[in-house]
C-alpha positions in Angstrom: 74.0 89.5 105.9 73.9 86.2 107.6 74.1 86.0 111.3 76.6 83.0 112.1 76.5 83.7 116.3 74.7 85.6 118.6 74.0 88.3 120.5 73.7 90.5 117.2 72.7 94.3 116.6 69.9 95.7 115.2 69.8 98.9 113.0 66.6 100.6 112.6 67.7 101.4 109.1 67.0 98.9 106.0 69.2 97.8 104.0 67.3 100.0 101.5 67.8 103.3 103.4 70.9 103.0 103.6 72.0 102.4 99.9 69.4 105.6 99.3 71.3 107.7 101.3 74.6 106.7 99.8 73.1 107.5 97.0 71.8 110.5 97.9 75.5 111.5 99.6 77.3 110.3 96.0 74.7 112.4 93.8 76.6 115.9 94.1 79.8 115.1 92.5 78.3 112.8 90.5 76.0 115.4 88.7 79.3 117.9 89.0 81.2 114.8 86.8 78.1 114.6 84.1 78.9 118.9 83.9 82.2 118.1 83.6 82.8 115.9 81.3 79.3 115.7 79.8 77.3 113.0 77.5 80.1 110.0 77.7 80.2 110.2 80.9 76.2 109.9 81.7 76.5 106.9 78.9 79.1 104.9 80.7 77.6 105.7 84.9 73.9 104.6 82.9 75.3 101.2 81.3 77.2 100.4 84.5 74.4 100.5 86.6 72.4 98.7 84.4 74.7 96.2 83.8 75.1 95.6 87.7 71.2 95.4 88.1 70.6 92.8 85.0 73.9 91.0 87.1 72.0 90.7 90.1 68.9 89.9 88.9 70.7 86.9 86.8 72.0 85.5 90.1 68.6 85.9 92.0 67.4 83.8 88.8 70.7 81.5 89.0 69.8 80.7 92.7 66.2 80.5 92.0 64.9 83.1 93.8 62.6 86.2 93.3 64.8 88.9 91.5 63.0 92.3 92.6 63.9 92.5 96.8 67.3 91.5 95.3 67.2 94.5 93.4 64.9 96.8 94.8 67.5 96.8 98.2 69.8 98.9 96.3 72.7 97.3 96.4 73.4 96.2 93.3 72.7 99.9 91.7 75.4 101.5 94.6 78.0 98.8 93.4 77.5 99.9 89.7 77.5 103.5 90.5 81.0 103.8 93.1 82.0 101.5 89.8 81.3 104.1 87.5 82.8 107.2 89.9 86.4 104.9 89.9 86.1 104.1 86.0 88.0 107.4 83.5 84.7 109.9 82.4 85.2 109.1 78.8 85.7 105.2 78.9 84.4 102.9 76.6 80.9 101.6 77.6 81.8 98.1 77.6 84.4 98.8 80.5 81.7 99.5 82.6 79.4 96.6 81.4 82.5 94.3 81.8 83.3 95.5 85.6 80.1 95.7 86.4 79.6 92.1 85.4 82.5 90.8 87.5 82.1 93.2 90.6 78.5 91.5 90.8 78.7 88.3 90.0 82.5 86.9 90.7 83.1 89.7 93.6 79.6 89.4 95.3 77.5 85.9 94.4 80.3 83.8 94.0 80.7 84.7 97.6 77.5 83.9 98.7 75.8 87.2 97.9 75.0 90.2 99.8 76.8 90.3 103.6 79.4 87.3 102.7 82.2 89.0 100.2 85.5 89.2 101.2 86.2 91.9 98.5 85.2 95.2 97.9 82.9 94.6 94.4 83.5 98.2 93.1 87.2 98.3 94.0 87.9 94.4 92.6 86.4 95.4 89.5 88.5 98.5 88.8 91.7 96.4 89.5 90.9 93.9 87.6 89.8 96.3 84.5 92.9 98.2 85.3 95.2 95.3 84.9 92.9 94.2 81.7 92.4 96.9 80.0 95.1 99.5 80.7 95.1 101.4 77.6 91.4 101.9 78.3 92.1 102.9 81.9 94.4 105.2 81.6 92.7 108.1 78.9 91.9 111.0 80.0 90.8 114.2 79.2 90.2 117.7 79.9 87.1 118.2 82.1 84.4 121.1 81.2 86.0 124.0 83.2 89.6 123.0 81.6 88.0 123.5 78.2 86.8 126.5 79.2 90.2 127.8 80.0 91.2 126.6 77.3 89.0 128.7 74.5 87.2 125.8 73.3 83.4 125.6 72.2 81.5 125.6 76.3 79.4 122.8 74.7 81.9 120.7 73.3 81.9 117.8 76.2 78.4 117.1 75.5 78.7 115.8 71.9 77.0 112.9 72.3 79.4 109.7 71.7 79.9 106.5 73.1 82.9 106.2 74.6 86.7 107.5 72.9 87.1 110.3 71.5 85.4 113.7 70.5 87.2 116.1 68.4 87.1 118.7 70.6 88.7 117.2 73.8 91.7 118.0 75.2 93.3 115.0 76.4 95.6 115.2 79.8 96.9 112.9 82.2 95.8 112.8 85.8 97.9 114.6 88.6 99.4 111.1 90.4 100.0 109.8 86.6 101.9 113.1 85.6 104.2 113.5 88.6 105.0 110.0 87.9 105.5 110.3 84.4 107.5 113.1 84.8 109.4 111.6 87.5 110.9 108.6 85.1 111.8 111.2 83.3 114.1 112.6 86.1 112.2 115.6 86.8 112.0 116.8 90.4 108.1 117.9 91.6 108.7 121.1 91.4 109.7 121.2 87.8 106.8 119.0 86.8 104.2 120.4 88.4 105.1 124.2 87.3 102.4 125.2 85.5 100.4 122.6 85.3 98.4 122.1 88.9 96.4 124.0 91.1 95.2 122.3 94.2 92.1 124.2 94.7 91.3 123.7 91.2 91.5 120.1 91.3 89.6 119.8 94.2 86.4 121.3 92.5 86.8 119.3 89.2 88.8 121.1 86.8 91.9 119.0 86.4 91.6 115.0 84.9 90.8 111.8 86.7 87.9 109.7 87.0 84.4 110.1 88.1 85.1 110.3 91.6 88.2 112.2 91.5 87.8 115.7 89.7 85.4 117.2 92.7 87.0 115.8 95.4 85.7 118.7 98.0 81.9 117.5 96.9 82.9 114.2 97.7 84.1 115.1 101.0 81.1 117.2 102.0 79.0 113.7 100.8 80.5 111.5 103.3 80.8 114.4 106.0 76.7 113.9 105.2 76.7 110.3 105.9 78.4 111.1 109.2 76.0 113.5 110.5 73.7 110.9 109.4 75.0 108.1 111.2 75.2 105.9 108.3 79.1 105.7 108.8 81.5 106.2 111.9 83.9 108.5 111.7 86.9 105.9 112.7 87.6 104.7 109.7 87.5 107.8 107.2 89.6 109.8 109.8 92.2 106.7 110.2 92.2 106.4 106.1 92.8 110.6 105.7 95.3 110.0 109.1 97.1 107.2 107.0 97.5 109.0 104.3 98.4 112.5 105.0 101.0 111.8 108.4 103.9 110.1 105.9 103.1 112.0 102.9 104.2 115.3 105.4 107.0 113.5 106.8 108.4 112.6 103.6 107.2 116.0 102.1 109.4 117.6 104.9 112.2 115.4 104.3 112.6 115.5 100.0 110.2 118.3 99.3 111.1 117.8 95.7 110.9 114.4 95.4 107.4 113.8 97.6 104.1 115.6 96.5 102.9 117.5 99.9 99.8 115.9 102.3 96.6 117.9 100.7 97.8 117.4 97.1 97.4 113.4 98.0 94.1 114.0 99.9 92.2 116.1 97.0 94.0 113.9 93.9 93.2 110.8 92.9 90.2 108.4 94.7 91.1 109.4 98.5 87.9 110.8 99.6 85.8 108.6 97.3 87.9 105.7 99.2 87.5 106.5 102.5 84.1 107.7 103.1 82.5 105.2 100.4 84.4 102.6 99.7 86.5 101.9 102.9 83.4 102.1 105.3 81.7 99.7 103.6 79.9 97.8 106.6 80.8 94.2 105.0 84.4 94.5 104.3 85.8 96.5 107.0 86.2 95.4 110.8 83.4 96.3 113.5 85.8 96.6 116.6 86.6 100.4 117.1 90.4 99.2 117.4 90.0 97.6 114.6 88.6 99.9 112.3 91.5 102.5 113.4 93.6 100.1 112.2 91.9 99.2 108.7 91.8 102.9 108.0 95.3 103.6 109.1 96.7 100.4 106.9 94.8 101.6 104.1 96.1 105.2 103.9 99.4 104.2 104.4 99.1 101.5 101.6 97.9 104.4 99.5 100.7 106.4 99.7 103.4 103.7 99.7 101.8 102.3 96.1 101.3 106.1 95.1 105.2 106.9 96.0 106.6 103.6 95.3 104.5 101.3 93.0 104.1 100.7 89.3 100.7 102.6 89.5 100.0 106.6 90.3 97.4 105.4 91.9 97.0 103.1 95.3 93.5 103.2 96.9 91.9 100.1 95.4 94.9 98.4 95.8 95.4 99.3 99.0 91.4 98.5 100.1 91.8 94.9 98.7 94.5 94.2 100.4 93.2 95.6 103.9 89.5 93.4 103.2 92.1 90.7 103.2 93.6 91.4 106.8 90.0 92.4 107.8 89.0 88.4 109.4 92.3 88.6 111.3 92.0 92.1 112.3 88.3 91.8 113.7 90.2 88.4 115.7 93.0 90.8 117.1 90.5 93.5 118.7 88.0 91.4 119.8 86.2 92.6 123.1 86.8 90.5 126.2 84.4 88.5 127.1 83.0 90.0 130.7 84.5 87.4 133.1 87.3 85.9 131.2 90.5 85.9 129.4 91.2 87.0 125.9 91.8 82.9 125.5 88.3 82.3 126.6 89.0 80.7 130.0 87.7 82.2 133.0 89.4 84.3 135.4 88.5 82.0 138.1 90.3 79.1 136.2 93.6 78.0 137.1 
């Protein structure tokens, strides 16, 4: 990141390290995912991140500079792989190839590079592929431990295929995408979730969603890791979780049958891959403590006003975007005073 203005802080931590243990925080529910939904899955998380790395390396080369500290910083490998946890398991591979493409080289490079986007690259790219491609981005199917339930061959989900279908899949629609489904219908949530959801259940990967969603409690305990690691505050995830959950209960309270209750909307759907990976990201979100309250607070409450109200189940990269946007006036808002003057710059001695 460039420094514009000094006095600036130093981390003892590379930019390397960092990414690593990111990495390292993302690989439980990641491998749980590749159980899960098996061979299409590993296909489409491999091309992504390959895609994102032969991205950056065609900047580096674009910009006439040497391609491997580029790459070898990481950076471009965690963008593809958060890409690949928000894309659906069974995707085609070209969906990741495409986003990946974008998220590096429109989201990242056509902002200056690494330290100047505006954007989130992961979450930019799964809007735009969502609004592209939505046929593509919206199939699902049954993960591993549903097929288990369901009597089908154990091994079924690692046919090896490249993207579609297999013909032992059981197809299903994701819990924020049913409720609203069935909520168009005129269905209240109690007679469309009957049957069909367990929280616990989808919290340790056995109900459908993408990457990042099905094991929500491993991605918890990964960013609870980059806590303990200092990698990440704890503001911003707790504001995001806060954001969410405090209207969700109010409105639970108020129509019980008409709002889904707080923990269904904190284990379903990209909330804790949101705000411990994506919302924290140290480019796109505000460093003022204030300010970071706020971000994370704005972003859970844009969650769950697109997740109650909007065209789409689900609201977290929506709702990220639009909070990167506010983040240059936010950080302007919250800014410290300077020791011996006003919040307008003048001194205090001035008249």
């Amino acid at each position: 990141m460039n420094a514009i203005s000094s006095p600036h802080a130093h981390g003892a931590r590379p930019v390397g390290r960092v990414m690593l243990l990111v990495m390292l925080a993302l690989a439980p529910a990641t491998l749980a995912g590749f159980w899960h939904f098996g061979w299409p899955a590993i296909t489409l998380w491999c091309v992504t991140i390959l895609t994102a790395i032969g991205a950056e390396a065609f900047c580096a080369r674009l910009a006439d500079r040497p391609a491997a500290p580029m790459v070898a910083d990481g950076s471009a490998i965690l963008t593809g792989w958060l890409l690949a946890m928000s894309l659906p398991p069974w995707a085609p591979w070209w969906i990741g190839a495409v986003g990946a493409v974008f998220a590096v080289v429109v989201c990242k490079h056509a902002f200056g590079g690494l330290g100047q986007n505006l954007f989130n690259p992961a979450m930019a790219a799964r809007v735009m592929l969502l609004i592209s491609f939505p046929v593509e981005m919206t199939q699902w199917v049954a993960p591993h431990a549903a097929n288990l339930a369901s009597g089908l061959d154990p091994l079924a989900g690692l046919a090896l295929t490249f993207g579609g279908s297999a013909p032992d899949a059981v197809t299903s629609a994701s819990l924020l995408g049913h409720v609203k489904a069935e909520a168009s219908r005129g269905l209240t949530l109690s007679q469309s979730l009957t049957g069909h959801w367990d929280l616990f259940g989808f919290g340790l990967g056995q109900r459908a969603g993408s990457l990042g969603e099905t094991s929500a409690l491993l991605i918890a305990g990964g960013g609870l890791f980059l806590i303990l690691q200092r990698v990440i505050g704890i503001r911003i995830p707790a504001a995001f979780l806060l954001g969410v959950a405090l209207p969700a209960a109010l409105a639970h309270f108020l129509a019980p049958d008409r709002y889904l209750p707080p923990l269904t909307h904190l284990l379903s759907g990209g909330v804790m891959l949101g705000a411990f990976f994506i919302a924290t990201d140290y480019v796109t979100s505000p460093s003022t403590p204030r300010g970071q309250w706020i971000f994370g607070l704005g972003c859970g409450l844009l969650t769950w006003i697109i997740r109650s109200w909007g065209a789409y189940p689900e609201g977290v990269a929506f709702a990220v975007l639009l909070m990167n946007a506010a983040v240059p006036l936010i950080d302007r808002a919250t800014r410290p005073r300077i020791f011996g003057r006003r919040r307008d710059g003048r001194s205090l001695t001035a008249p």
